[in-house]
N, C-alpha and C positions, 0 to 999 in steps of 0.2 A: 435483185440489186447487183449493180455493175463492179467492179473493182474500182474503178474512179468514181463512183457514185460514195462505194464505203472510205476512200481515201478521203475526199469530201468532205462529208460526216466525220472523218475524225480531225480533219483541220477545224473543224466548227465547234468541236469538241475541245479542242486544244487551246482556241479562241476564249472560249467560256472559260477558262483555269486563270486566264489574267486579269479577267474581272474580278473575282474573289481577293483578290490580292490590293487589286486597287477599294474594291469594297472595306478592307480590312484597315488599309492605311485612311481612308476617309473616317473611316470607326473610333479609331485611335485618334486621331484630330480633334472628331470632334468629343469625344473622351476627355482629351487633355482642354481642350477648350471650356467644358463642363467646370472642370476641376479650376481651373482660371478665373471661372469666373463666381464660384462657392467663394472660394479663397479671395478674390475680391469683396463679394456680399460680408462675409466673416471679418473683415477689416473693418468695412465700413459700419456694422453691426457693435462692432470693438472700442472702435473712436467715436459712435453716439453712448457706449455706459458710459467710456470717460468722461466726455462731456459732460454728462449728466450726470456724473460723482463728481465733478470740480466745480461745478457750475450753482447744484443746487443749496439749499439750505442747509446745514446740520441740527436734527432735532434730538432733543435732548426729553425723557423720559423723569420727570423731576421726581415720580413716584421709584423709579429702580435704578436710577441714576446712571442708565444706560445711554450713550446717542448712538441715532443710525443715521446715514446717507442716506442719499435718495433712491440708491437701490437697493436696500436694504428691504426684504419683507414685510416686516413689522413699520417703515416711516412711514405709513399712511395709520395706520393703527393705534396710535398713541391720542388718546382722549383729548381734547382741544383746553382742560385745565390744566392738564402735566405739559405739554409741551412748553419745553425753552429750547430757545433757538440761538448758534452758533455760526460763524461767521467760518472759523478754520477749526481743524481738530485740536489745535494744540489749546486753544482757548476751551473747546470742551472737556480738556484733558485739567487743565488749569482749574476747572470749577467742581475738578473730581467725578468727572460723568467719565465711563470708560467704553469702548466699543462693546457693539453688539455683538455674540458670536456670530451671529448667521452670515456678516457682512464684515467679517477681519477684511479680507481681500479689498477690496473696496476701501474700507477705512486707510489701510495701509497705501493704498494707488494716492489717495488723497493725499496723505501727508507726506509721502513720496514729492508727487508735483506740488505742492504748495513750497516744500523746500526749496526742489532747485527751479521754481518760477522766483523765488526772492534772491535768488543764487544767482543764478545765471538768465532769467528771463525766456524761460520755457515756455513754449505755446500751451494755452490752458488744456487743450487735449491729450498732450504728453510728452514722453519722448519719443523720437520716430528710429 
């Protein structure tokens, strides 16, 4: 093998170092693209609980005098003779029913938006 033959071979060589480079910036793109678009799914994920904390019924547990939301673990769980049912928290609060622990967060989102939707006329999903 010739001297321009090896000088050659290392331009080709030298050729290949810029592709790693551009591989790597493609990597990172699509990376952060990944990440964009979790953090999208997680939003939209975020805004169907609320929805479906402000949307749905409040059940009230007339044997422990507990209520849960709808995403609460236990709202499907309450025997169909104890359930009473609750329009806002504060009217479950008012008949002496108090949140569930499992679903404080929740309870609290709810009475959060319920207030300032009568306050200021908040979209039922939340604040943005």
């Amino acid at each position: 093998m010739g001297y321009r033959e090896q000088n050659e071979s290392a331009k080709s060589v030298l050729k290949l170092e810029i592709r790693p480079r551009s591989i790597l910036i493609a990597l990172i793109l699509l990376i952060a693209a990944g990440f964009f678009a979790f953090a999208k799914y997680q939003d939209m994920q975020r805004r169907a609980c609320i929805r479906q904390i402000m949307t749905g019924e409040i059940r009230g547990n007339k044997r422990t005098g507990i209520f849960h939301v709808p995403t609460c673990p236990q709202y499907e769980a309450i025997a169909p003779g104890n359930v009473r049912r609750f329009a806002t928290v504060e009217e479950a609060e008012a008949a002496n029913y108090r949140e569930s622990a499992n679903c404080l967060d929740a309870a609290l989102t709810r009475r959060i938006n319920e207030t300032e939707t009568e306050d200021t006329d908040v979209a039922p999903e939340g604040p943005r």
